[in-house]
ZAMARGU-4260 file (C-alpha; in steps of 0.2 Angstrom, whole numbers, plus 5000, padded with zeros to 4 digits):
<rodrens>
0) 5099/4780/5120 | 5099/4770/5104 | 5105/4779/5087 | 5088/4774/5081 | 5079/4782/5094
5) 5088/4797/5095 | 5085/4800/5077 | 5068/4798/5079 | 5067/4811/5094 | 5075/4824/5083
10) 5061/4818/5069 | 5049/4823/5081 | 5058/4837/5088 | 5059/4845/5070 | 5042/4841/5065
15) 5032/4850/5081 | 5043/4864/5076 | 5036/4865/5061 | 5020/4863/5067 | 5022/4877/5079
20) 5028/4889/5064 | 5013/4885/5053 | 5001/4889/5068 | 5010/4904/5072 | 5010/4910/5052
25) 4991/4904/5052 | 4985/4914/5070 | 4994/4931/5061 | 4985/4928/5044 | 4974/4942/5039
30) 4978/4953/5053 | 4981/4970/5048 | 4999/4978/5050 | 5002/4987/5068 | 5008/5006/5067
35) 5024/5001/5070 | 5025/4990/5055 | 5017/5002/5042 | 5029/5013/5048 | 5044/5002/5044
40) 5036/4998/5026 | 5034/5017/5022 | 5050/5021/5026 | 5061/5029/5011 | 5077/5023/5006
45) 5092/5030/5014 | 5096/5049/5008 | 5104/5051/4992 | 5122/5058/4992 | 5122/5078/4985
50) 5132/5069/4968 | 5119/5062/4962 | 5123/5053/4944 | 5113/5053/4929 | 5102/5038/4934
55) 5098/5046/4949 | 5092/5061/4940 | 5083/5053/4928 | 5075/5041/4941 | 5069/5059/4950
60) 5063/5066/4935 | 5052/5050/4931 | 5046/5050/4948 | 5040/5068/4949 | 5030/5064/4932
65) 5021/5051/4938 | 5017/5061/4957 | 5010/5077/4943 | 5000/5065/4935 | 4992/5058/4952
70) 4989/5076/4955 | 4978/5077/4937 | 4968/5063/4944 | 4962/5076/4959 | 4952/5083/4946
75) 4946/5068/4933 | 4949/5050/4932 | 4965/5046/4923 | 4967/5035/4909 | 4974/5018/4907
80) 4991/5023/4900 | 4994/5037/4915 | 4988/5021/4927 | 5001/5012/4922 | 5016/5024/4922
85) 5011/5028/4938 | 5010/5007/4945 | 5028/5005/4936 | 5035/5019/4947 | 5027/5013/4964
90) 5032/4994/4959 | 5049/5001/4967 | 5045/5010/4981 | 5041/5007/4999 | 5023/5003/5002
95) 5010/4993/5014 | 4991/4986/5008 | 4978/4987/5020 | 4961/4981/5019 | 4949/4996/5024
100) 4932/4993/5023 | 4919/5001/5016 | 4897/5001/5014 | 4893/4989/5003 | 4895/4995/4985
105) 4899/5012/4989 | 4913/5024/4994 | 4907/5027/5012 | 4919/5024/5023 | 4915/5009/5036
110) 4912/5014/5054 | 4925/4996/5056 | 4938/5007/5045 | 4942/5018/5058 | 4952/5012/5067
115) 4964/5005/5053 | 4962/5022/5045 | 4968/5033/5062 | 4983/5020/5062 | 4985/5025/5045
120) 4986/5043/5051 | 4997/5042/5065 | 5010/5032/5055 | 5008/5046/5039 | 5011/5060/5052
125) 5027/5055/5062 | 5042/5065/5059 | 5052/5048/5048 | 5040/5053/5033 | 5037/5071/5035
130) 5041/5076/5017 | 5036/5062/5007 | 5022/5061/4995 | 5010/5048/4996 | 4998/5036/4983
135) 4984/5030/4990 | 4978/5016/4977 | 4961/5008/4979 | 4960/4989/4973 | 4942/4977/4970
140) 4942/4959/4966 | 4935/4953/4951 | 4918/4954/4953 | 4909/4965/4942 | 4913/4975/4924
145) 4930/4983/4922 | 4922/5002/4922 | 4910/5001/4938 | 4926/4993/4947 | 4936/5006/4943
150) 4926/5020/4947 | 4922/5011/4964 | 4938/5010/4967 | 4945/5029/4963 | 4929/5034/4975
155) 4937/5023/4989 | 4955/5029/4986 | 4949/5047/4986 | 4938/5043/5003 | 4954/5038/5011
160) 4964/5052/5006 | 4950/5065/5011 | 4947/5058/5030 | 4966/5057/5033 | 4967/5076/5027
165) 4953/5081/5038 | 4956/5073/5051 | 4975/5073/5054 | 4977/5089/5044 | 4989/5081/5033
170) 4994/5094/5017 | 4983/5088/5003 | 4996/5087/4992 | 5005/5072/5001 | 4993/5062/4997
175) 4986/5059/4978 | 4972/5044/4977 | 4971/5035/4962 | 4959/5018/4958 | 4963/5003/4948
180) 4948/4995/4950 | 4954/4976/4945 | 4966/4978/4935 | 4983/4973/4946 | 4975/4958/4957
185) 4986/4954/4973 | 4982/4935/4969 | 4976/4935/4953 | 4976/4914/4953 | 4961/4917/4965
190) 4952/4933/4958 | 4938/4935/4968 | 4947/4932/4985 | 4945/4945/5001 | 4966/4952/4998
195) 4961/4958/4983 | 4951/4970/4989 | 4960/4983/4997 | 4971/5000/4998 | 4989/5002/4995
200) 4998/5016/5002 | 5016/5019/4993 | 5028/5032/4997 | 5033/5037/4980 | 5047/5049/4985
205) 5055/5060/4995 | 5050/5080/4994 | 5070/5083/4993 | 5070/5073/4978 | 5054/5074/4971
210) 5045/5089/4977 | 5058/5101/4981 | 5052/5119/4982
</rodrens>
């Protein structure tokens, strides 16, 4: 075999390699996560050493403020300012989106969202987070005015939180539900697109180190 020839037959050998990874990439776009993956994506970080420093103690302090503050919004909407020291603490944490769909306009809850929501479950009761306190964070696209998108969406959050409570019997306070209607846009170069509208579940701490009795 020529030099020439063989170069071309790595060329091509390359090329329906790549062609093979973009339909790959292109056959798992849009699927939702399995069990298995949320799972891994909730999972904390390793356990703190009992030394903790003064950044860790401050860090635990700032994440108990903003789980408290969650907690107010069980009772009225909170305001922007508590919206976003609450979205500045889960930037850092471990956390999945999931699209979970819902009746048209409203914050009923989608016979088709089943399923996702009883993965949901299962993953938010194995034994790995059992401790952990959870945001469930509603999100729309850009359609429609900043106030009815946010109220639509703290109705979703709180839909979520209330199945999973009912029917997994999860404590109610392991999971706080907070909506931010469109104000943090998964792709905000294309603001009305489908990934924008969705839920977000973060773990934004550990009991031992945020909710300690």
């Amino acid at each position: 075999m020529s030099v020439h020839s063989g170069m071309n037959s790595i060329a091509i050998a390359a090329l329906a390699g790549a062609l093979t990874l973009l339909v790959s990439a292109a056959a798992f776009a849009g699927e939702q996560p399995t069990e298995a993956q949320i799972l891994e994506a909730l999972k904390p970080p390793l356990t703190r050493s009992m030394s903790e420093g003064p950044a860790d103690i401050a860090r635990a302090a700032e994440e108990q403020r903003a789980i408290e503050v969650l907690r107010q919004g069980q009772t009225r909407s909170l305001t922007s300012s508590q919206r976003e020291q609450v979205a500045a603490v889960a930037k850092e944490k471990p956390k999945v989106d999931l699209e979970i769909y819902f009746d048209y306009k409203s914050g009923g809850i989608s016979p088709k969202a089943i399923a996702g929501l009883n993965s949901l479950g299962n993953v938010l009761s194995n034994p790995d987070l059992r401790g952990s306190v959870f945001m469930i964070a509603g999100h729309t696209d850009a359609k429609g005015g900043d106030d009815y998108n946010l109220r639509l969406s703290e109705r979703r959050a709180e839909a979520v939180r209330r199945y999973l409570i009912d029917k997994f019997k999860l404590p109610p306070e392991a999971l706080t539900a907070v909506g931010y209607g469109k104000e943090h846009l998964k792709d905000p170069q294309h603001p009305y697109a489908p990934e924008n509208r969705r839920v977000q579940v973060v773990n934004m701490a550990a009991k031992s180190t945020a909710d300690a009795k």
